[in-house]
OpenMM code with the backbone's topology and positions (N, CA, C; nanometers):
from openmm import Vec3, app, unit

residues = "UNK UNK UNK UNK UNK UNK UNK UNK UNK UNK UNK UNK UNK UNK UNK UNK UNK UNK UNK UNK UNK UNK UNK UNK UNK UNK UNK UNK UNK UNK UNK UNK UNK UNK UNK UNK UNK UNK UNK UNK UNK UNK UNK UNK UNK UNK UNK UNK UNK UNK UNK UNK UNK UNK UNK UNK UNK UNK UNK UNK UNK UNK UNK UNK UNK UNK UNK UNK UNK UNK UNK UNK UNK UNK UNK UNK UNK UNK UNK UNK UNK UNK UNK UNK UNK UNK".split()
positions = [
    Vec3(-0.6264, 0.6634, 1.6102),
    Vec3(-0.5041, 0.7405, 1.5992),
    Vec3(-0.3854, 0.6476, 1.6145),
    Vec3(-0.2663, 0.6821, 1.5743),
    Vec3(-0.1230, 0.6046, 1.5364),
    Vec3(-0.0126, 0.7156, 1.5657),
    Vec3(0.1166, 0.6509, 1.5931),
    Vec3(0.2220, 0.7650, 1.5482),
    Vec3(0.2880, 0.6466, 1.4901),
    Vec3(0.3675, 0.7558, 1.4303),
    Vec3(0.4554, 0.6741, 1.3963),
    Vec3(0.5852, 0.7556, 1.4230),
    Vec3(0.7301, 0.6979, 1.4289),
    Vec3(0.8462, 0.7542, 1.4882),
    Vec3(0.9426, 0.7646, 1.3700),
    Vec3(0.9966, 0.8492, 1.3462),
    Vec3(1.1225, 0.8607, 1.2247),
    Vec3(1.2768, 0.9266, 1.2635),
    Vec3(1.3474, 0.8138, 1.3494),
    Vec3(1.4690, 0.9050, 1.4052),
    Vec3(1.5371, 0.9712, 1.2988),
    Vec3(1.5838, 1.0644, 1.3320),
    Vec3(1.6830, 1.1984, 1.2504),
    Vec3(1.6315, 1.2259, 1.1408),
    Vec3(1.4901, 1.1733, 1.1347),
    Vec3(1.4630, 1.2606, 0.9456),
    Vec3(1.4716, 1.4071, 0.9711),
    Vec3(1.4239, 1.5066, 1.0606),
    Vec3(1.4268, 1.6037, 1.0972),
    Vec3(1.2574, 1.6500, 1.0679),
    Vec3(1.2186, 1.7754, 1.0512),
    Vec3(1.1405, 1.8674, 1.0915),
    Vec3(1.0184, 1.8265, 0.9199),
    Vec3(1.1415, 1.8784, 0.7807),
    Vec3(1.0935, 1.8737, 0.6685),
    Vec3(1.0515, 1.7012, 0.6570),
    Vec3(1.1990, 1.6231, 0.6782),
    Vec3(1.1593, 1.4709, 0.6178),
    Vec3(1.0158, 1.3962, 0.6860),
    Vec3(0.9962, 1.4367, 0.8319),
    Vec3(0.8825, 1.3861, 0.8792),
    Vec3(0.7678, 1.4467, 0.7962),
    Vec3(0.7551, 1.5690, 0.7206),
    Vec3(0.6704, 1.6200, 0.6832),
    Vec3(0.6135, 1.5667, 0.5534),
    Vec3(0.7313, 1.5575, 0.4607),
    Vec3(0.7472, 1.4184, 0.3479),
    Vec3(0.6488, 1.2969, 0.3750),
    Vec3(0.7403, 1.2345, 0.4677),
    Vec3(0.6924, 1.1243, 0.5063),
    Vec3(0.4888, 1.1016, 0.5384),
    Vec3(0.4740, 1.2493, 0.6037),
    Vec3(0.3039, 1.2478, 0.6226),
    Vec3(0.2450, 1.2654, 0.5110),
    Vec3(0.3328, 1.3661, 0.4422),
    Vec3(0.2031, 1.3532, 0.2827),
    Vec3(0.2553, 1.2639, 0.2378),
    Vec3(0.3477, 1.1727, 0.1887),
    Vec3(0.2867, 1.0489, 0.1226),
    Vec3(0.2001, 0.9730, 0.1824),
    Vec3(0.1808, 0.9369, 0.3325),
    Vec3(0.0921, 0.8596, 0.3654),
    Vec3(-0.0715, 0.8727, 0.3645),
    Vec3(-0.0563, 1.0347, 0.3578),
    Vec3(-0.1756, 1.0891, 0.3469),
    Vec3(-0.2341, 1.0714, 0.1592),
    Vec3(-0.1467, 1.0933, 0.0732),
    Vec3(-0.1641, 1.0562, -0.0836),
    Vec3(-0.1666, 0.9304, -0.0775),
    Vec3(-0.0982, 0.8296, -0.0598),
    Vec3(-0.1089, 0.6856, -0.0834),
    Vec3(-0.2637, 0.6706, -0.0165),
    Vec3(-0.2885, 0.6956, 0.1053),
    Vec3(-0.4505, 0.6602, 0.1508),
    Vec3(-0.5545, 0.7286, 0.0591),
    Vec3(-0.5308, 0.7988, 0.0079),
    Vec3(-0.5816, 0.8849, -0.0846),
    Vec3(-0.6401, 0.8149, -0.2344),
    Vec3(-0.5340, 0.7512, -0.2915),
    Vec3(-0.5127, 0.6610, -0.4004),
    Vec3(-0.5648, 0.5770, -0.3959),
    Vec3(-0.6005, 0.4895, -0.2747),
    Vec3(-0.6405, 0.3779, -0.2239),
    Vec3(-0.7567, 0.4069, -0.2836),
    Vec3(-0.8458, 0.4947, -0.2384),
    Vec3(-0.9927, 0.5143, -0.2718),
    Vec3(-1.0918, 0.4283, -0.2361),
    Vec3(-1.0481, 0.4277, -0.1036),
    Vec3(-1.1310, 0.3253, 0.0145),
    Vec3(-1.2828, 0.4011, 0.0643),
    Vec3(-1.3796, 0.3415, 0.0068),
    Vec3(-1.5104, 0.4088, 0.0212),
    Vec3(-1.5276, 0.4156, 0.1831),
    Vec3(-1.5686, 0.5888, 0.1894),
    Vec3(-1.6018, 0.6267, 0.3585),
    Vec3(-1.7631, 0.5166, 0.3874),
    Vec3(-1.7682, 0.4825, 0.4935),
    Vec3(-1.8793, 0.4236, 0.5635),
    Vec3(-1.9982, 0.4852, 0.6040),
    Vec3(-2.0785, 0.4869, 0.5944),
    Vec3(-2.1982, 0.5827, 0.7016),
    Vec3(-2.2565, 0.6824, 0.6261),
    Vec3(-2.2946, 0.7571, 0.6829),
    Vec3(-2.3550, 0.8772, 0.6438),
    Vec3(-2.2603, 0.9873, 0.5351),
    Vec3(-2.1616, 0.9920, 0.6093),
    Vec3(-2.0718, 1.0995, 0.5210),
    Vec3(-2.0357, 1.0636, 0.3688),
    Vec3(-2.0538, 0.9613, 0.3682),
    Vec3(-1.9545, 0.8890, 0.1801),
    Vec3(-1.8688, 0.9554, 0.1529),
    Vec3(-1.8137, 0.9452, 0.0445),
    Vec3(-1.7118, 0.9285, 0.0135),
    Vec3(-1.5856, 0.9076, 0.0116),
    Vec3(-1.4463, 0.9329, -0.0112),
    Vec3(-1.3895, 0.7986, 0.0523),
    Vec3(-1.2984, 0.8653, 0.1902),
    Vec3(-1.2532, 0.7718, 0.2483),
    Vec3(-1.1425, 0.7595, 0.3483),
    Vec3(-1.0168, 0.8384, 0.3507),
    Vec3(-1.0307, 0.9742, 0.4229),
    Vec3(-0.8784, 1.0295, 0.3936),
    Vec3(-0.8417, 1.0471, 0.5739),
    Vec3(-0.7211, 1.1057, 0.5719),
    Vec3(-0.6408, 1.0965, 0.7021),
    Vec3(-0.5888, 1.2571, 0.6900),
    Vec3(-0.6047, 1.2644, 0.8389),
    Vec3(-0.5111, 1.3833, 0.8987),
    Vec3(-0.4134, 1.3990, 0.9460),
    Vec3(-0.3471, 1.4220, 0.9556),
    Vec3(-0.1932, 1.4611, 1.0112),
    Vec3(-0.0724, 1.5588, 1.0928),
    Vec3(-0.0891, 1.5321, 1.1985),
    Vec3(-0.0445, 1.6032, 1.2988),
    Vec3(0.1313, 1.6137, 1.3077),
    Vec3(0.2287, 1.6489, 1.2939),
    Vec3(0.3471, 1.6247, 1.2496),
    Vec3(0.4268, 1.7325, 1.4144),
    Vec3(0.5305, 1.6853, 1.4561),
    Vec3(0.6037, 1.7007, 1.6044),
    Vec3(0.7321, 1.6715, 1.5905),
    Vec3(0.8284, 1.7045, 1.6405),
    Vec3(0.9836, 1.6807, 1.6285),
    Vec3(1.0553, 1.7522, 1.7677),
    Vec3(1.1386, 1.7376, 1.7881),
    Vec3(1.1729, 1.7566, 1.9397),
    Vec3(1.2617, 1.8830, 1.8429),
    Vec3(1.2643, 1.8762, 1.7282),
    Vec3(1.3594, 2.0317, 1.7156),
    Vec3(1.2818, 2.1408, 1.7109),
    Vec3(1.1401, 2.1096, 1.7918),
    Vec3(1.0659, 2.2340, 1.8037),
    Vec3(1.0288, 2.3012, 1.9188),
    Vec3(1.1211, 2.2063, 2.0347),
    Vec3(1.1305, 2.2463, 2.1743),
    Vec3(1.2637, 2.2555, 2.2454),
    Vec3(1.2992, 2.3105, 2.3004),
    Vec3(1.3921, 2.2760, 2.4111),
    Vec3(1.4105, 2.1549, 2.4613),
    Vec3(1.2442, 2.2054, 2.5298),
    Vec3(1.2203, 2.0932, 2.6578),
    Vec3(1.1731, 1.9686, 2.5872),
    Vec3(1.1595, 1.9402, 2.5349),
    Vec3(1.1000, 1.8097, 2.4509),
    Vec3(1.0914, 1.6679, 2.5542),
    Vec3(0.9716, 1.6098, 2.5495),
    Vec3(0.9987, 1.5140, 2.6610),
    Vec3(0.8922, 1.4265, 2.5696),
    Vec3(0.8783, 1.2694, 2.5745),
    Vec3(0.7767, 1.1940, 2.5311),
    Vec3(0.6117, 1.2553, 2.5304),
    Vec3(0.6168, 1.2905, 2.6678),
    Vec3(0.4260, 1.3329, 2.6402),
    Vec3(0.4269, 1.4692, 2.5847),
    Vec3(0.5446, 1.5776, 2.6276),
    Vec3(0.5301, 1.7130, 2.5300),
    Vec3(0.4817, 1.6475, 2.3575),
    Vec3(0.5843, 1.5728, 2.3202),
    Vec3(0.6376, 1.5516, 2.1968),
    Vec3(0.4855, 1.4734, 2.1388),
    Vec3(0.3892, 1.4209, 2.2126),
    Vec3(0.2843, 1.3654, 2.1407),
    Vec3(0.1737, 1.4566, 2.1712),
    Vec3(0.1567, 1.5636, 2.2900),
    Vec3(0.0555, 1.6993, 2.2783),
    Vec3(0.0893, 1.7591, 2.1939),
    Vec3(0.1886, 1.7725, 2.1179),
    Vec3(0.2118, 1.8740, 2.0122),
    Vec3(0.1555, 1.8614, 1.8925),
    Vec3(0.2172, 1.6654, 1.8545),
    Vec3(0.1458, 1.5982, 1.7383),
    Vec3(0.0225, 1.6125, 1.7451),
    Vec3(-0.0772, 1.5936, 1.8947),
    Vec3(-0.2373, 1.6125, 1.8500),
    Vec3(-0.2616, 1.7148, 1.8288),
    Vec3(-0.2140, 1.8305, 1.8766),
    Vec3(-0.2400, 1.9654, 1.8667),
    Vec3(-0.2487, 1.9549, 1.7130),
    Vec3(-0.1274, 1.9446, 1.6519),
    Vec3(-0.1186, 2.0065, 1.5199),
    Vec3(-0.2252, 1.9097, 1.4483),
    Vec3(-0.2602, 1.8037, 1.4487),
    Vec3(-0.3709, 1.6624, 1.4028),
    Vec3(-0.4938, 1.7460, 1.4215),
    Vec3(-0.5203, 1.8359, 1.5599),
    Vec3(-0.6794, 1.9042, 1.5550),
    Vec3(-0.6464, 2.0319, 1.4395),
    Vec3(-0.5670, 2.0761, 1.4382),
    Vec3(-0.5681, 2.1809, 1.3520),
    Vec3(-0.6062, 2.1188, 1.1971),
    Vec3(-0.5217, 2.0206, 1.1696),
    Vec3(-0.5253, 1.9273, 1.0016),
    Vec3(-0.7111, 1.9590, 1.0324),
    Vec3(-0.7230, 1.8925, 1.1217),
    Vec3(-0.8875, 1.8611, 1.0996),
    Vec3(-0.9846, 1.9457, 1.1121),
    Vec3(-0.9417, 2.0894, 1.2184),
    Vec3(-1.0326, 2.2010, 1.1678),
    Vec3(-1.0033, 2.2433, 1.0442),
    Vec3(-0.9176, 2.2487, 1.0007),
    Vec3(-0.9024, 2.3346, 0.8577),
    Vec3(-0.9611, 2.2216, 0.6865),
    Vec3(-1.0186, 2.1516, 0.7172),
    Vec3(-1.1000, 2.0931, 0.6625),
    Vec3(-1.0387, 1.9416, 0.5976),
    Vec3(-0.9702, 1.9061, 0.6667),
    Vec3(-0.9374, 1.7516, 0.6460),
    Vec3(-0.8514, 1.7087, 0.6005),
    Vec3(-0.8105, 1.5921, 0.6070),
    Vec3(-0.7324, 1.5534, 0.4838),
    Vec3(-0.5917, 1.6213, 0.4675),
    Vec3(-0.5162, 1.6858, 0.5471),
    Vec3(-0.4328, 1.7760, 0.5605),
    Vec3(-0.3352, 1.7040, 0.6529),
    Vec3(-0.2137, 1.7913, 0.6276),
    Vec3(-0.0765, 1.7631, 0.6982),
    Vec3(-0.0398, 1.9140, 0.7419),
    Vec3(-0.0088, 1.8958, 0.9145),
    Vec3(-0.0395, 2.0541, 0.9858),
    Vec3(0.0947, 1.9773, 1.0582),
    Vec3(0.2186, 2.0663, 1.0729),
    Vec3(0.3361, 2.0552, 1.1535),
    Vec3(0.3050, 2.1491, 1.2665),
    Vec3(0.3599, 2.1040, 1.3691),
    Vec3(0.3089, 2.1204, 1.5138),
    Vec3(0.4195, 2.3320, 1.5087),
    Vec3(0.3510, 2.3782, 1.5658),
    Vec3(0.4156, 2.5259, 1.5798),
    Vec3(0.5222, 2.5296, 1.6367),
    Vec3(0.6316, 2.5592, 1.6757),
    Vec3(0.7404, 2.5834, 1.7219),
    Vec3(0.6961, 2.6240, 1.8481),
    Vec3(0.8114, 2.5574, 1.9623),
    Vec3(0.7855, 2.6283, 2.1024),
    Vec3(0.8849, 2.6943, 2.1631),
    Vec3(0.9063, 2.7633, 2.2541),
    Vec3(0.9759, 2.7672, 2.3454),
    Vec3(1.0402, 2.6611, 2.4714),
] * unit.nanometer
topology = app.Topology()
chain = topology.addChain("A")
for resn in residues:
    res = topology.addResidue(resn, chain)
    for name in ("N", "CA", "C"):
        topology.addAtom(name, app.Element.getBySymbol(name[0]), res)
């Protein structure tokens, strides 16, 4: 796992920003290893402090995994923005 940080893109531009990275890895067509084959894709968990109040460093990266397990239950390869909080 990685983050990566994008000051002031906001809520949508971070969201941008994950599906291209998720299409460019995509393109690549980097053969998966092991048992599963085929190739190498990424999930994506997406977080922004304009989705809290309280927003603090470790809120702001439970949110990103949160939304990263969701990309990955819903069957992979996906870009899931973290839910809005209180």
């Amino acid at each position: 796992e990685f983050a990566v940080t994008l000051p002031g893109s906001g809520a949508e531009g971070a969201l941008v920003v994950a599906r291209r990275i998720r299409d460019r890895v995509a393109e690549m067509a980097i053969p998966h290893v092991g048992e599963v084959g085929g190739y190498l894709t990424v999930s994506i968990g997406s977080s922004t402090t304009q989705t809290r109040t309280d927003m603090t460093l470790e809120n702001l990266i439970s949110s990103a995994d949160k939304a990263l397990y969701k990309a990955k239950q819903g069957g992979r390869n996906r870009v899931v923005a973290a839910e809005p909080e209180g």
